[in-house]
N, C-alpha and C positions, 0 to 999 in steps of 0.2 A: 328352687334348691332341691337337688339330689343328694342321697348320702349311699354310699356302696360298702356293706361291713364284708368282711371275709377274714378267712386266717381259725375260723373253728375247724374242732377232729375232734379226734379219740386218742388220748390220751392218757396214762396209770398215774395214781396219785404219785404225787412229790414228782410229777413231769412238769414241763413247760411251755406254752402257746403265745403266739405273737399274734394279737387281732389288729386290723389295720380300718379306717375307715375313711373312706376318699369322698371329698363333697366337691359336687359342681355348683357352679353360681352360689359359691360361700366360702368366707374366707377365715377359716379357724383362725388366724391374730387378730380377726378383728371382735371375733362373736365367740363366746363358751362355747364348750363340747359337752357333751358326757355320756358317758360308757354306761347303759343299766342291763340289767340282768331278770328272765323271768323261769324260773322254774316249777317244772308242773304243779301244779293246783295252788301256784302263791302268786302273790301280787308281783309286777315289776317294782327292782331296787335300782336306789342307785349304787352305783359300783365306785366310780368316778370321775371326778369332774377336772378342768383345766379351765379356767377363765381366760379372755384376752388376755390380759397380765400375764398369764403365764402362772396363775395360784393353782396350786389344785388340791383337790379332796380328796377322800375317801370311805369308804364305808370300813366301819370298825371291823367288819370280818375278813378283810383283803388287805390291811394295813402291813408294810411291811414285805408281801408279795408280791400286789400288782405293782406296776409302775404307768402313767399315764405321760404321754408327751407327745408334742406337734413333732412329724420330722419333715414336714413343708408347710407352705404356707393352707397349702387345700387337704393334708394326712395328721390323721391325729390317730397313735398308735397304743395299745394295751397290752404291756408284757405282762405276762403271767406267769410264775414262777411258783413250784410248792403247792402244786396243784393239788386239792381235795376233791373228795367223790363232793360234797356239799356244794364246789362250786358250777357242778352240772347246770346246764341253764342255756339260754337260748338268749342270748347279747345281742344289743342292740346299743347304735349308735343315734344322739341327738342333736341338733343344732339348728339354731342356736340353742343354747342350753335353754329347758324349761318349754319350748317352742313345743308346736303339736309335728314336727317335721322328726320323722324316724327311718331309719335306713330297713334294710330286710329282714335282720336279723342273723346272726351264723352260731350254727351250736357247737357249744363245748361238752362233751360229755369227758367225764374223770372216772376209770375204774377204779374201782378197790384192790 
């Protein structure tokens, strides 16, 4: 399994970013996703998830702006809308959800 994130920049707050994550040898309807987030000197979060099902989550500080969703069977994409400087950070793509398999990383930095 590979996972390939892209779709970060630079960005002013209340802007919006479309992060894309393309997996080979995996197939997002069958297995969770999830979008986490690390920003300098803190732990990686999770940002959010989509399950086979099609459920998904959220972390209470993005509720509302991000949106998570598959738009094939192998992309699973992260709109991002009402951007804050807070959500600066460096995104990362997972799958299966919870798995040690993570994509490259693509940063989003938010000015003020």
């Amino acid at each position: 399994v590979q996972l390939q994130a892209s779709g970060g920049g630079l960005v002013e707050a209340g802007g919006s970013l479309r992060l894309s994550c393309v997996g080979s040898g995996i197939i997002f309807s069958v297995n969770g996703m999830g979008w986490y987030r690390q920003a300098p000197g803190k732990q990686r979060e999770l940002v959010a998830a989509i399950t086979s099902g099609g459920t998904t989550n959220y972390a209470d500080s993005v509720k509302g702006r991000f949106t998570i969703s598959r738009y094939n069977k192998n992309t699973v994409v992260l709109q991002m809308n009402s951007l804050k400087p807070e959500d600066t950070a460096v995104y990362y793509c997972n799958a299966p959800l919870g798995s040690g398999i993570w994509g490259q990383g693509t940063l989003v930095t938010v000015s003020s």
